[in-house]
C-alpha positions as CSV (number, residue, x, y, z in Angstrom):
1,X,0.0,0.0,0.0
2,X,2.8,2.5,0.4
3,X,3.7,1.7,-3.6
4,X,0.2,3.9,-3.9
5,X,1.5,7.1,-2.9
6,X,3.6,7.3,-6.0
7,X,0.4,6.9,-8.3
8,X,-1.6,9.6,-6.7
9,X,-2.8,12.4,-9.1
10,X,-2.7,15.8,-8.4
11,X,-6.3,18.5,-8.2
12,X,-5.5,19.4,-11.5
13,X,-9.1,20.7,-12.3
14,X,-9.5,23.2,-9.3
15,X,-6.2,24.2,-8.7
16,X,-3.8,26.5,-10.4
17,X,-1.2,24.1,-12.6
18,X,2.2,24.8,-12.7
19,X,2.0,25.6,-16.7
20,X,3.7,27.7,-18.6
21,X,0.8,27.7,-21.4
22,X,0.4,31.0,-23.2
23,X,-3.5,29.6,-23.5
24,X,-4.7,30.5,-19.5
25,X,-8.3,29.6,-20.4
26,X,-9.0,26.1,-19.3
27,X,-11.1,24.2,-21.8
28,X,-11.3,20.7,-20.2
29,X,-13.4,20.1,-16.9
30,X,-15.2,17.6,-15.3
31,X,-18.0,17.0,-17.4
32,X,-14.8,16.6,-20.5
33,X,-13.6,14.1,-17.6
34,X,-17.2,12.1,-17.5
35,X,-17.6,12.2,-21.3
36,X,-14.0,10.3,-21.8
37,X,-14.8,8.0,-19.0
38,X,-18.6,7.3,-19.9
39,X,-16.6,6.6,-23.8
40,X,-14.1,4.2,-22.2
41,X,-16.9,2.2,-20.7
42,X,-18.9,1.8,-24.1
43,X,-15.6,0.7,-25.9
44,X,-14.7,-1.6,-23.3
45,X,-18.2,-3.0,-23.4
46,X,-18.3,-3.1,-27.3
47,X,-15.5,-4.8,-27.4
48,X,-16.2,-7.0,-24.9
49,X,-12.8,-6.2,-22.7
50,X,-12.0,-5.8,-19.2
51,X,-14.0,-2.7,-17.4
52,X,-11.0,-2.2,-15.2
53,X,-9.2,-1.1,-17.9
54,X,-11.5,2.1,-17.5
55,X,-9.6,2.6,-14.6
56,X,-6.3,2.0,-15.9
57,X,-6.5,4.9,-18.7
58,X,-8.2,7.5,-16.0
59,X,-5.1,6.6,-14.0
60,X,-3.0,7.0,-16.7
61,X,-5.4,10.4,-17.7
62,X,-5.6,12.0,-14.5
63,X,-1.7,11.5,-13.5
64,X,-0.5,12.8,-17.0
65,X,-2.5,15.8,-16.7
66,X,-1.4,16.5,-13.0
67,X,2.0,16.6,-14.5
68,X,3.7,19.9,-16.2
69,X,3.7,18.2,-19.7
70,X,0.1,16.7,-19.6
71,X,-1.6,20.3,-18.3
72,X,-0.8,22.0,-21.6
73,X,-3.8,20.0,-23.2
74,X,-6.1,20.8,-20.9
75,X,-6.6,24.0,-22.9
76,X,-7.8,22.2,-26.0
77,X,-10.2,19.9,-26.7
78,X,-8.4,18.4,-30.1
79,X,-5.2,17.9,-27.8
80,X,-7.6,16.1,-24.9
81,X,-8.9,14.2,-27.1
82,X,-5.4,12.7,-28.4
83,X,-4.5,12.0,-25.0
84,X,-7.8,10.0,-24.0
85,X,-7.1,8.1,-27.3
86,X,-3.8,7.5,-26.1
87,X,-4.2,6.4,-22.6
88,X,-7.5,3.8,-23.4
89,X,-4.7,2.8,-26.1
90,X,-2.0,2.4,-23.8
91,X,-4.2,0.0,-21.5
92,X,-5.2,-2.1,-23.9
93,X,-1.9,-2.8,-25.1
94,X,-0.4,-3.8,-21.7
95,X,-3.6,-5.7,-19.8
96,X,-5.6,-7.4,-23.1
97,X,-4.3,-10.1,-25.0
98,X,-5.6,-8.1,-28.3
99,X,-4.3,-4.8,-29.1
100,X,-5.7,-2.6,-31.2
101,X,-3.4,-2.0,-34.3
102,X,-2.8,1.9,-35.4
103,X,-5.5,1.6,-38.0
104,X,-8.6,0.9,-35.1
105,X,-7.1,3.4,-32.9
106,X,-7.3,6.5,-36.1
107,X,-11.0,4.9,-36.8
108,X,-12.0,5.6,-33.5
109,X,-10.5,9.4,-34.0
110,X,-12.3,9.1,-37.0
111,X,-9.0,10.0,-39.0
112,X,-8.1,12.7,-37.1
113,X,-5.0,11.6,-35.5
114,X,-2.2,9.2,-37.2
115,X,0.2,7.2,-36.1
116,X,3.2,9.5,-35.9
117,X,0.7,11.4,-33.4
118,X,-0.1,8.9,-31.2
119,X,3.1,7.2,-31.0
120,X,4.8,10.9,-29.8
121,X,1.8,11.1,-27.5
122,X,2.7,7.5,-25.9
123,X,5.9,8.4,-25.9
124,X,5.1,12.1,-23.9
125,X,3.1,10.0,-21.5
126,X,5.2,7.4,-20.5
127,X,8.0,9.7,-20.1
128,X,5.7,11.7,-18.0
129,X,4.4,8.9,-15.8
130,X,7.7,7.7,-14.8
131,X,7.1,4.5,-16.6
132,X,4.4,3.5,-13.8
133,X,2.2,1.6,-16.1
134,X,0.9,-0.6,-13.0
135,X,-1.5,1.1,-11.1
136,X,-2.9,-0.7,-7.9
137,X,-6.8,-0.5,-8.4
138,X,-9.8,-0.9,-6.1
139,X,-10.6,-4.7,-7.9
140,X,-7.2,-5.2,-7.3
141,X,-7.2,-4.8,-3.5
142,X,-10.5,-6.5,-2.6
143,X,-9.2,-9.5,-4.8
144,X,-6.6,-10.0,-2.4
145,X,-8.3,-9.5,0.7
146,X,-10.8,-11.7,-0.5
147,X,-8.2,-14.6,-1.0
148,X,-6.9,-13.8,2.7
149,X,-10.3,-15.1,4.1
150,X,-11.0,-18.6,5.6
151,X,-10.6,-21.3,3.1
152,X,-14.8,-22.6,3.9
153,X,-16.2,-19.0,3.2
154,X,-18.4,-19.3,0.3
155,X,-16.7,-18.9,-2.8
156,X,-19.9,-17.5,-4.5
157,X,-20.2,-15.1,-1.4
158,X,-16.7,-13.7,-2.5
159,X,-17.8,-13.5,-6.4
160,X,-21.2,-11.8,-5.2
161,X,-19.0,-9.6,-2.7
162,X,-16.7,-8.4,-5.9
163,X,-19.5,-7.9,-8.1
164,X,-21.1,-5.0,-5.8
165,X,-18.1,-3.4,-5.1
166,X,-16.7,-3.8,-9.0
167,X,-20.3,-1.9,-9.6
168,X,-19.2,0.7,-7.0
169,X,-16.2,1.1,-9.0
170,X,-17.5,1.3,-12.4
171,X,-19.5,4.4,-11.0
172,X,-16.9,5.8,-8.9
173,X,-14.2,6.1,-11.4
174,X,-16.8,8.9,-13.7
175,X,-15.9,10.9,-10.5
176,X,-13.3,13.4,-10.2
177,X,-13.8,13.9,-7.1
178,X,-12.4,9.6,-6.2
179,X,-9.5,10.7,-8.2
180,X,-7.2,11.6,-5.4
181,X,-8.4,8.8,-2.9
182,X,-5.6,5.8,-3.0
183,X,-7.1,2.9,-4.4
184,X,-7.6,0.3,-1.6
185,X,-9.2,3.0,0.6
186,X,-11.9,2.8,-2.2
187,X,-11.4,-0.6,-1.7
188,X,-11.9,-0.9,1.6
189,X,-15.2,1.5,1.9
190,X,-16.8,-0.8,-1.6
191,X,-16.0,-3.6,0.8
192,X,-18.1,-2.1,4.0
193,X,-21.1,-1.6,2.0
194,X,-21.0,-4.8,-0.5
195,X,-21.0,-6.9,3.6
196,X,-23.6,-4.3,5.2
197,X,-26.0,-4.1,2.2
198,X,-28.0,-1.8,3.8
199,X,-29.5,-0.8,0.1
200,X,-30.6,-4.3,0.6
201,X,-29.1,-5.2,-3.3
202,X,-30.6,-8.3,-4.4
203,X,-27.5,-10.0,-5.5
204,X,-26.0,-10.3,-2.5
205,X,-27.3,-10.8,1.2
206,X,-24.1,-12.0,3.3
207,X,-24.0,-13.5,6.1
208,X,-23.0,-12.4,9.5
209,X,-20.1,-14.8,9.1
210,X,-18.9,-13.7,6.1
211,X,-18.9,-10.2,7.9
212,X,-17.3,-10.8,11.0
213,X,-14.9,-12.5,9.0
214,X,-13.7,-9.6,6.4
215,X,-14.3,-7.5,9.6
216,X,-11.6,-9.0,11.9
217,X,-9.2,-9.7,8.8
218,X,-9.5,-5.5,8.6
219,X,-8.1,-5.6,12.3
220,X,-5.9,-8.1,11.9
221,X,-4.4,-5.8,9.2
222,X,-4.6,-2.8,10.7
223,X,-6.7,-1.5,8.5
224,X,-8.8,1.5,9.7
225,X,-11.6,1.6,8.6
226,X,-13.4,3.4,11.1
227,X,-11.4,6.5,9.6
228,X,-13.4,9.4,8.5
229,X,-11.9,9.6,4.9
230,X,-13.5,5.9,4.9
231,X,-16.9,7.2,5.9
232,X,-17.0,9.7,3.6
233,X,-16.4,7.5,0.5
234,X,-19.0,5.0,1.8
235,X,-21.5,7.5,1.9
236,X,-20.8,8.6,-1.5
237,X,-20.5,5.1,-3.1
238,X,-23.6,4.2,-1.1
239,X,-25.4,6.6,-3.2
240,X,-24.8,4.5,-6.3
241,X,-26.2,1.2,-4.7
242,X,-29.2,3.2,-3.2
243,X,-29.9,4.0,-7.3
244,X,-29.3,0.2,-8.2
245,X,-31.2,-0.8,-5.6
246,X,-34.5,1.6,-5.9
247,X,-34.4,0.4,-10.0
248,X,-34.7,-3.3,-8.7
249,X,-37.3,-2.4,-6.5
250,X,-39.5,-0.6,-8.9
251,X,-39.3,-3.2,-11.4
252,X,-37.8,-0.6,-14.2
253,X,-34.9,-1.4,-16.5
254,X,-31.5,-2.0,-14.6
255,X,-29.6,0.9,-14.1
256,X,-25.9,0.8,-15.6
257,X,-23.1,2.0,-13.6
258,X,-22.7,5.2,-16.5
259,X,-26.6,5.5,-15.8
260,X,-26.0,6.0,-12.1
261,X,-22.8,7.5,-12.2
262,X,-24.8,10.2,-14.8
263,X,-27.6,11.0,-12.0
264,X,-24.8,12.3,-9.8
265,X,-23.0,15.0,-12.5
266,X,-24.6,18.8,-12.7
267,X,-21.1,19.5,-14.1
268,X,-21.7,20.9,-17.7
269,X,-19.2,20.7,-20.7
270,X,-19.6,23.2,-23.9
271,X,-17.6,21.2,-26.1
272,X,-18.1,17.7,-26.1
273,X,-15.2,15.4,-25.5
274,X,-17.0,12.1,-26.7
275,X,-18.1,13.5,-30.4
276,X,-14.4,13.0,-31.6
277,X,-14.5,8.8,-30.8
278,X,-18.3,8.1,-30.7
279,X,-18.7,7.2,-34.1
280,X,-21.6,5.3,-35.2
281,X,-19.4,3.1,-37.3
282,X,-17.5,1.6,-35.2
283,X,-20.0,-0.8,-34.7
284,X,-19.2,-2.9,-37.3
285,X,-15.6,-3.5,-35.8
């Protein structure tokens, strides 16, 4: 867990950057943020790879442009755009056993970046990141907890368990505001609600050994999770399995985690960061 500080990202959104851009006005926001993220999601469902790779490219996003390299493109939305084609690039090349050639990744930009560009923008972000391609993520933490636990705890407890906190996650990650939480205290709080189900979520109802269980393997690791940063993140998270849990109740159509994650933004973005990659034709990939 100390490994984690080194893949923090800085409040590059509502603080003044460290630029030396002659363009002061600052075009990307947090509703740009959403629109990349909420793309990333579709792509990675499209083409049916891992959602945690979501995860990986807003790491990869949000560190690069907390750096004094990556904040010079928060002042265009063309520039953005190459690095969010970049980073969801990047992932897929080191975590997925298919990579997208060069040809996919200029469809998806619908021509308007080539190759040269995107292999100087890999090149910029890499340098940039320190070469920390790795980033520790929530799944990755409750994974390993759950493989601490007792050896006769259900093992379709622990699936159900990592399902409602991958959802939590799914959701979270649109936020800007999980962005500089480490990764297993997102972990950790996913964890709390998933065993407490107070939103009473009908794909999971654990039992009260299965929570005394994860409960004293927190103490045993001296984990605090009494903390208040930990209780602030549950109650945020909590929000998203209070929406997933009032669709189910009302019988109407699921709600997806960009769904949920949606009812949550009032941020508002003038130009449109998903109109460069959303194109209609890509369905036929």
């Amino acid at each position: 867990m100390a490994q984690e500080n080194s893949y923090l990202c800085g409040n590059y959104l509502e603080t003044d950057m460290h630029c030396n851009s002659e363009k002061n006005e600052l075009i990307v926001d947090k509703e740009c943020r959403f629109r990349t993220c909420e793309w990333y999601h579709k792509l990675l469902e499209h083409f049916k790879l891992d959602f945690e790779n979501a995860q990986i490219s807003m790491s990869y996003l949000d560190r690069f442009l907390s750096t004094e390299i990556g904040c010079q493109y928060l002042h265009s939305i063309n520039e953005f755009q190459l690095v969010t084609i970049t980073t969801i690039y990047l992932s897929i090349k080191l975590f997925e056993p298919t990579v997208f050639d060069m040809k996919m990744v200029s469809f998806l930009s619908q021509e308007r970046f080539g190759e040269d560009q995107v292999v100087a923008m890999e090149s910029k972000i890499l340098n940039a990141l320190q070469w920390k391609m790795h980033p520790p993520t929530p799944k990755n933490f409750v994974q390993h907890l759950l493989a601490l636990l007792p050896e006769h705890i259900d093992p379709t407890a622990k699936k159900a368990l990592l399902d409602v906190c991958c959802f939590q996650f799914q959701c979270s990650v649109h936020d800007y505001s999980f962005s500089k939480y480490r990764a297993s205290t997102v972990a950790i709080a996913s964890m709390l609600n998933a065993i407490e189900n107070r939103q009473n979520i009908s794909t999971f109802f654990p039992t009260q050994d299965f929570r005394n269980h994860v409960l004293l393997l927190f103490d045993i690791l001296r984990l605090d999770y009494l903390s208040c940063e930990i209780q602030i993140l549950r109650s945020r998270l909590s929000i998203y399995l209070f929406q997933q849990s009032c669709h189910e109740r009302c019988g109407t159509s699921p709600s997806s985690h960009v769904h949920a994650a949606k009812e949550l933004t009032t941020a508002k973005c003038d130009v449109s960061v998903i109109d460069v990659a959303n194109n209609q034709d890509y369905q036929k990939w």
